[in-house]
N, CA, C and O of each residue as an XYZ file, in Angstrom:
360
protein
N     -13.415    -25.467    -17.553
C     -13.564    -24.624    -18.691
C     -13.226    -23.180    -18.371
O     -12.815    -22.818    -17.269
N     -13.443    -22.314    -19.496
C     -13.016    -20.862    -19.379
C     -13.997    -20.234    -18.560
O     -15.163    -20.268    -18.953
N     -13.708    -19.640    -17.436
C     -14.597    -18.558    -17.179
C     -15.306    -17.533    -17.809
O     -14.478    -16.730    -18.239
N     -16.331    -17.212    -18.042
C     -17.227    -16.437    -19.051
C     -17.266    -15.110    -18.899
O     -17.906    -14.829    -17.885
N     -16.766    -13.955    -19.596
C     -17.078    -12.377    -18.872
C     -18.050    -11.953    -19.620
O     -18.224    -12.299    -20.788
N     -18.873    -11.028    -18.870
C     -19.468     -9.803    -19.439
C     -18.968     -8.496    -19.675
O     -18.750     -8.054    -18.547
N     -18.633     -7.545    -20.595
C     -18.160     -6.284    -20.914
C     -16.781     -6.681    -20.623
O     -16.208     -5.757    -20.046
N     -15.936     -7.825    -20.823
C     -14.542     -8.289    -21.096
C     -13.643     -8.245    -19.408
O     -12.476     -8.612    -19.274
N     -14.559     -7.693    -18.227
C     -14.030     -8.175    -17.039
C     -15.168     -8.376    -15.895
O     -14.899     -8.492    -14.699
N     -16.311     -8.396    -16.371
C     -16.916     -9.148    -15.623
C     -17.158    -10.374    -15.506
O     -17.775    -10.882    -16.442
N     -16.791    -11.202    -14.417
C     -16.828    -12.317    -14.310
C     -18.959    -12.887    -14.137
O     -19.663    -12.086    -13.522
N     -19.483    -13.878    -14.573
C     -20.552    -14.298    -14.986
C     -20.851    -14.939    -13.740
O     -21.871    -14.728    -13.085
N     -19.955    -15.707    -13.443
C     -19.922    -17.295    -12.867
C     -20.022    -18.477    -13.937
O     -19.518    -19.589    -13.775
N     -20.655    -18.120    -14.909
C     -20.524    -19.814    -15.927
C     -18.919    -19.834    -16.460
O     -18.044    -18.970    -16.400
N     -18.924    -21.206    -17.008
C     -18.004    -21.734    -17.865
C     -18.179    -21.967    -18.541
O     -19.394    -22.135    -18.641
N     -17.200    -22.359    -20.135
C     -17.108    -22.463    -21.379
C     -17.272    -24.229    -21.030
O     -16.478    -24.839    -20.313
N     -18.727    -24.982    -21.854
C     -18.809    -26.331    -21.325
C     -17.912    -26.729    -22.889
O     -17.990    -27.952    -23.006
N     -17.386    -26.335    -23.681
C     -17.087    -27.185    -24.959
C     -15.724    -27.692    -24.300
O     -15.161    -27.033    -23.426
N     -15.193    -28.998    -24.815
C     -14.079    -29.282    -24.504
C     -12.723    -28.111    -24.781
O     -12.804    -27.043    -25.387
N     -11.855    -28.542    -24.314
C     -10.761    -27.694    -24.091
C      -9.978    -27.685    -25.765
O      -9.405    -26.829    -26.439
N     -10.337    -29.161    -25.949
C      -8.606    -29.292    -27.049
C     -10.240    -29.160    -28.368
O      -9.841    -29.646    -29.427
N     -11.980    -28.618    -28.551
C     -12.180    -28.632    -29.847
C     -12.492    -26.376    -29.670
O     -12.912    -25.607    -30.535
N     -12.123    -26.124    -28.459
C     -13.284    -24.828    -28.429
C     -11.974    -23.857    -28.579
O     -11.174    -23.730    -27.652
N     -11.835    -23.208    -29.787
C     -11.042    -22.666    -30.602
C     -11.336    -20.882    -29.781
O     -10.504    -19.995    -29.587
N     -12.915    -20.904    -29.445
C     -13.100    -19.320    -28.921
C     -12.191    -19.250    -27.591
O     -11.266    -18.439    -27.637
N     -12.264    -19.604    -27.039
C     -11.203    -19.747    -25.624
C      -9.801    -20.092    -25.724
O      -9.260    -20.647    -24.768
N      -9.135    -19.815    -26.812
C      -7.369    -20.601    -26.983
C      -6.618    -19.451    -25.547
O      -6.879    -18.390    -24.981
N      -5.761    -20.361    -25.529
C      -5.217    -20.478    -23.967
C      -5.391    -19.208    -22.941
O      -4.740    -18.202    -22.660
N      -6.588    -19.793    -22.553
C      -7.542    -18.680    -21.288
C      -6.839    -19.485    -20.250
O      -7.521    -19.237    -19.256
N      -5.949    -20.250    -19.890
C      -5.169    -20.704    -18.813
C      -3.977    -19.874    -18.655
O      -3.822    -19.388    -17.535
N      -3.287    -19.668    -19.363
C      -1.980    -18.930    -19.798
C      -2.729    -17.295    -19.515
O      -2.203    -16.848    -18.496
N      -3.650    -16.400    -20.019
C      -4.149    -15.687    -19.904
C      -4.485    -15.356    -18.165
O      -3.841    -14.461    -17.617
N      -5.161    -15.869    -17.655
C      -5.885    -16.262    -16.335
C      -4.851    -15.992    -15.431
O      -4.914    -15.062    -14.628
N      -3.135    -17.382    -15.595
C      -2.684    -17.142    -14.972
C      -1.856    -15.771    -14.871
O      -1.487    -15.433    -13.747
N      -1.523    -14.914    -16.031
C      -1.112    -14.160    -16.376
C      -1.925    -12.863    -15.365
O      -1.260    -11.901    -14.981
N      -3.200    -12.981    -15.066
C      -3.993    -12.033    -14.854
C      -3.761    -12.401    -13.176
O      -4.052    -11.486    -12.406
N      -3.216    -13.787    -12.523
C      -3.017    -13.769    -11.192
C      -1.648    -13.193    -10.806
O      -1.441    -12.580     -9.759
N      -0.835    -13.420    -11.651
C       0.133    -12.861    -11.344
C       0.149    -11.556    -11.385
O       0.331    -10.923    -10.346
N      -0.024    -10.982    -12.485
C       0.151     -8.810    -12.253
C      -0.922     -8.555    -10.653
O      -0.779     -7.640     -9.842
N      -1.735     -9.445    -10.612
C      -2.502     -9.262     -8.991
C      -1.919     -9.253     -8.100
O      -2.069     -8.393     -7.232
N      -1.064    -10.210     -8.028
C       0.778    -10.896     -7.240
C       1.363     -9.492     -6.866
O       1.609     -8.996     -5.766
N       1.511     -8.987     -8.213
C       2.720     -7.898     -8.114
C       2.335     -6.569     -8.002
O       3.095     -5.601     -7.980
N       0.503     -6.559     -7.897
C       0.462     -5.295     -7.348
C       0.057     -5.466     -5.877
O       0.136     -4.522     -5.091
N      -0.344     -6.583     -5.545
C      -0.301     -6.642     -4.322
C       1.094     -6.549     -3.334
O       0.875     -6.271     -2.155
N       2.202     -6.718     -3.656
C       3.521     -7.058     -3.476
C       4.053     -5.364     -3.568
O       4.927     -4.959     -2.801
N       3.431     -4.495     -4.561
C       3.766     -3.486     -4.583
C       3.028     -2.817     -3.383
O       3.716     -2.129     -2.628
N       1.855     -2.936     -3.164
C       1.075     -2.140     -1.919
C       1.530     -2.462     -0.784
O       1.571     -1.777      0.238
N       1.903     -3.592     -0.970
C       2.806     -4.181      0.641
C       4.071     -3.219      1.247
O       4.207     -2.536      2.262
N       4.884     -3.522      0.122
C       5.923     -2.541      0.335
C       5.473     -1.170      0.532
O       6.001     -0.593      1.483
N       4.578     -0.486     -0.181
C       4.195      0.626     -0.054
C       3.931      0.559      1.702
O       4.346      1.441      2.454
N       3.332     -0.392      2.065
C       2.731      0.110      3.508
C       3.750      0.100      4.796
O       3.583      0.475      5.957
N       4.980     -0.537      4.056
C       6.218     -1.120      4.812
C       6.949      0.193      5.167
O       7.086      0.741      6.260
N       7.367      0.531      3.980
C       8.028      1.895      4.108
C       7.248      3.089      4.265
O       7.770      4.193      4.111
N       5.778      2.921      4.625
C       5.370      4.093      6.008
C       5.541      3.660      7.121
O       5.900      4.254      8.137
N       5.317      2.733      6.980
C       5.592      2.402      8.401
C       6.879      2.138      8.809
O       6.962      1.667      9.943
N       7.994      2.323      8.155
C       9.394      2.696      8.859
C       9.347      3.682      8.648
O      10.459      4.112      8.955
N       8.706      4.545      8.254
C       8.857      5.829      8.499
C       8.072      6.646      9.536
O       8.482      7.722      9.971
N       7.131      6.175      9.838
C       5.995      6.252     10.898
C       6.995      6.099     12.475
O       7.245      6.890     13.384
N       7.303      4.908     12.246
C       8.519      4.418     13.330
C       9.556      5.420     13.836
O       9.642      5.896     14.968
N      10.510      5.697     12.509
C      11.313      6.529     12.657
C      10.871      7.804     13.205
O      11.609      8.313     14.050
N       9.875      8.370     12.901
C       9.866      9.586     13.527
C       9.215      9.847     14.741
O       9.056     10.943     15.279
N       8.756      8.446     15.226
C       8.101      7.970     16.643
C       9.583      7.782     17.536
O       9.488      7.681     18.759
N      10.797      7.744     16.959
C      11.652      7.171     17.876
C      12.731      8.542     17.877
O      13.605      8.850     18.687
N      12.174      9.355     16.343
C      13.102     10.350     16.503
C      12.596     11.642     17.691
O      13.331     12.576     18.014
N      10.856     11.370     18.339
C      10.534     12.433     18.439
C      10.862     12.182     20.040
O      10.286     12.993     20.765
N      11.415     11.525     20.502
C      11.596     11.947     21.782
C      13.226     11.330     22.477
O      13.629     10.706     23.459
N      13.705     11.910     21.373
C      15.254     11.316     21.107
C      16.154     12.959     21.952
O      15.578     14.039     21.813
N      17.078     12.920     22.495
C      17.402     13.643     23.096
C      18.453     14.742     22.289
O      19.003     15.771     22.682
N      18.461     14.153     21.214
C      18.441     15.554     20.198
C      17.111     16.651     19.446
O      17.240     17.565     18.632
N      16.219     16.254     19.924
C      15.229     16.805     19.447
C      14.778     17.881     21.072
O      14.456     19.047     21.299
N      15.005     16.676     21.835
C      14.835     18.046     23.468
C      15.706     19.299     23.525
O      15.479     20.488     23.744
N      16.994     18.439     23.192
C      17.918     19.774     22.932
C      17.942     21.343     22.048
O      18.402     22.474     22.205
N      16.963     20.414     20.837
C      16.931     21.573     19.950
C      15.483     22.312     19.928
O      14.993     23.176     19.200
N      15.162     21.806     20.708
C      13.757     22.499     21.145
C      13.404     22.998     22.112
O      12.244     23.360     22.304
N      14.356     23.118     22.934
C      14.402     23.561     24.349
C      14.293     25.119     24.640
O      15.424     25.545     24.405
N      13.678     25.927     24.942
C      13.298     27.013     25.524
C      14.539     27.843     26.555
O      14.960     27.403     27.625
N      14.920     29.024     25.951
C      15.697     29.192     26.845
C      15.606     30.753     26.988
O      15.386     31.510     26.043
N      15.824     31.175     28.420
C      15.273     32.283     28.852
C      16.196     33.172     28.871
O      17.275     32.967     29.427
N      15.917     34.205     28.306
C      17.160     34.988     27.664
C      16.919     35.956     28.937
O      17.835     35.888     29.757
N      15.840     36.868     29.275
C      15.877     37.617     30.277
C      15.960     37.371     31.343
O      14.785     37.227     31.680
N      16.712     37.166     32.399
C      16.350     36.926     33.902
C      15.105     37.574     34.719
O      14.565     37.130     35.733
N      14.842     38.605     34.076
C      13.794     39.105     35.325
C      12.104     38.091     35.228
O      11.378     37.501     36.029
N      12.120     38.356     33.843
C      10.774     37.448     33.174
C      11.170     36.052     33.559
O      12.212     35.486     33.227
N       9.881     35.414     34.547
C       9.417     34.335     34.552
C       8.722     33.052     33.684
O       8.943     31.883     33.367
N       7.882     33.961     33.558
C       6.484     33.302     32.620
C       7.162     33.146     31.318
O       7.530     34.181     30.762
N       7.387     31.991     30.735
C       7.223     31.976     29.590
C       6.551     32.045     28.399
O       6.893     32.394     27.269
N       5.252     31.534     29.002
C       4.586     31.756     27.793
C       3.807     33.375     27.540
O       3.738     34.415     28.195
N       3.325     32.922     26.283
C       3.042     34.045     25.459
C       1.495     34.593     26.281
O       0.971     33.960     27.197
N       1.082     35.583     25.841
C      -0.249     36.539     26.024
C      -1.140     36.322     25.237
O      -1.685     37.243     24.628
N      -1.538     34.811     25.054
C      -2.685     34.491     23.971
C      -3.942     33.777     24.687
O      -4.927     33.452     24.024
């Protein structure tokens, strides 16, 4: 039988005991139901992907960060000869 809600999405736990083909209050809560597993389907399917493409992106910049164009362009270079120390006075 139909699953029973309270406030139109709470689920009860009971079922609709009248037969299927005389209980006119429940017309096709199957079609409905499945309808309600599927958009679940497809937002789950949507969060998936969502987590996919951080995580190629997570990746990518794990592989970009020690890629030998990034040493290059970050590389420190000592313009004065006499000065040693590079770093700063903080």
């Amino acid at each position: 039988g139909c699953p029973l809600v309270r406030d139109v999405f709470e689920l009860t736990g009971d079922f609709c005991r009248v037969p299927k083909r005389k209980c006119h209050r429940h017309y096709c809560w199957e079609k409905l139901r499945r309808a309600e597993v599927d958009l679940e389907r497809v937002r789950v399917w949507y969060k998936l992907d969502e987590l996919f493409e951080q995580e190629r992106n997570v990746r990518a910049a794990m592989t970009n960060r020690a890629g030998l164009l990034a040493l290059m362009l970050h590389q420190t270079i000592q313009h004065d000869p006499l000065t040693t120390d590079l770093r700063t006075d903080r």
